[in-house]
N, C-alpha and C positions, 0 to 999 in steps of 0.2 A: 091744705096748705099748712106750711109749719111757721111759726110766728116765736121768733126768740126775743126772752126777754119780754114775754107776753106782759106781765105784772107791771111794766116801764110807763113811763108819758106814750111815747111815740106805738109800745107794741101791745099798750092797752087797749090805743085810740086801731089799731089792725086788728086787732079779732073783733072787734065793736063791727068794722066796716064788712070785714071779710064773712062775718056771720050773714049783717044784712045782704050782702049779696050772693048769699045763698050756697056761700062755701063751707066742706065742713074742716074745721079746724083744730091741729092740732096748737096745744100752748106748752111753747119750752121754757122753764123759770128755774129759778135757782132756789130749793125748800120750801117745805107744805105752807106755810102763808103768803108765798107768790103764787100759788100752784089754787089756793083757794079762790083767791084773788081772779085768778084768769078764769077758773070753771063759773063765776059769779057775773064775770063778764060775756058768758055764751060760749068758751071754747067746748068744744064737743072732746077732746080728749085733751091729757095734762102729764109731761115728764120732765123728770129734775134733773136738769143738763148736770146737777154738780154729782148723783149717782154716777161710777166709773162706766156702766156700760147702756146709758141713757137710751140710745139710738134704739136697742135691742129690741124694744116694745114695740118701733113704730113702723108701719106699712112704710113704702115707697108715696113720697107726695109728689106732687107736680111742681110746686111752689114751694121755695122757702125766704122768708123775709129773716136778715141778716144784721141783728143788732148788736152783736155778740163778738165775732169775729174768731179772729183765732182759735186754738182746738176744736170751739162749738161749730164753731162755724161752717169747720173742716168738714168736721162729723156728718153735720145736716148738709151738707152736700154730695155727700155719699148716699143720701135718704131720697137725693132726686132720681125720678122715674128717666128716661128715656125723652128729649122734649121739651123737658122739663127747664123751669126758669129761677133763679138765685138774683136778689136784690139785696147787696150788703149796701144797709143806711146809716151804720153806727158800729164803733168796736170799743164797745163796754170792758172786755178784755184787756185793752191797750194796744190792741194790733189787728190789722184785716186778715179776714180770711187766709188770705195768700191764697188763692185756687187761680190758676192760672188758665189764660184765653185756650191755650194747647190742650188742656187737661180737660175742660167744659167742652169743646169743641169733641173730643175722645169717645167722651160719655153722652153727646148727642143734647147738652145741657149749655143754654144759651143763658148769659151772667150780664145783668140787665143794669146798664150804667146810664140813669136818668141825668142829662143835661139840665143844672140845674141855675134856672134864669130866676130874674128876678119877676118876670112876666107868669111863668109855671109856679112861685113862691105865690102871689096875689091870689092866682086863680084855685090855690091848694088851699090856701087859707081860707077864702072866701067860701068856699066848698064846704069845707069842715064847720067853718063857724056856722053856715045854713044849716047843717045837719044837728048841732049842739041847740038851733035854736027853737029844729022842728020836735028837738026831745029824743030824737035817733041816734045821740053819738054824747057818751058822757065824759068828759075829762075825767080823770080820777086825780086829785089832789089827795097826795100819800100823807104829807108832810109838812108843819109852818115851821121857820126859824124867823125870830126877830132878827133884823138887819147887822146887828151887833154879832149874832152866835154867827155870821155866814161861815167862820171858817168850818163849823159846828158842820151845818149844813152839806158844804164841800165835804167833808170827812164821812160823813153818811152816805152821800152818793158815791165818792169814791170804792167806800166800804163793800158796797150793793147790797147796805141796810136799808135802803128805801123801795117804795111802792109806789107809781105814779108818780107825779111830778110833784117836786119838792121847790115847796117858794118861799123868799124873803119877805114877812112884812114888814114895808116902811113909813107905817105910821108909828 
């Protein structure tokens, strides 16, 4: 599976799970200290979606997890095998994918739009929090900003100078 935005909150805590479950994974990041980041996290291989011809390197995956969007996005979904499934949860980018129902349907590639309840939010979380507390699933805090620099904060993530989740302390 391909896991964009490996280096993030959300696609650190996926190659974390996707390892444990026995998948081998690819981690898409943007420059060699995301790229490190994710190899330290278990990804089995690492490419730097900001290189022009990223894609180049990598096999046909089954999965790609879509945090990215736009042109990345694009891209890693040309990467789908035949079968194959696309989960876009984030557009880091500023824009979705855009891969349309007609076009995944073409390629035989089913584009996976989780319903998302507040019932599936509890049991996602509860999940995750069991796994962090059995020591199998590590948040990665990239980043502090005291309360006052948030716009600091803001501006770093916007940038995609950050690594894992970037928090406010407000004491």
């Amino acid at each position: 599976m391909l896991v964009e935005a490996a280096a993030g909150g959300v696609g650190s805590l996926l190659v974390q799970l996707a390892k444990a479950a026995g998948a081998t994974v690819v981690a898409a990041a943007g420059g060699p200290r995301k790229l490190e980041v994710a190899r330290e996290l278990g990804a089995d291989e690492t490419v730097d979606y900001l290189e022009p011809d990223w894609t180049g390197g990598v096999d046909g995956v089954d999965v790609v997890f879509d945090g990215v969007g736009g042109a990345v996005g694009r891209a890693a979904f040309r990467l789908l095998r035949p079968g194959g499934r696309m989960v876009s949860y984030g557009l880091a980018s500023g824009e979705w994918a855009g891969v349309s129902e007609e076009e995944a349907a073409e390629r035989g590639v089913t584009l996976v739009k989780p319903e998302v309840t507040p019932e599936l939010l509890r049991e996602s979380t509860e999940s995750a929090l069991a796994e962090a507390a059995a020591g199998r699933l590590r948040p990665l805090i990239g980043q502090r900003f005291p309360l006052e620099r948030a716009a600091d904060a803001h501006a770093a993530i916007e940038a995609r100078a950050t690594v894992g989740k970037t928090l406010l302390e407000v004491r």
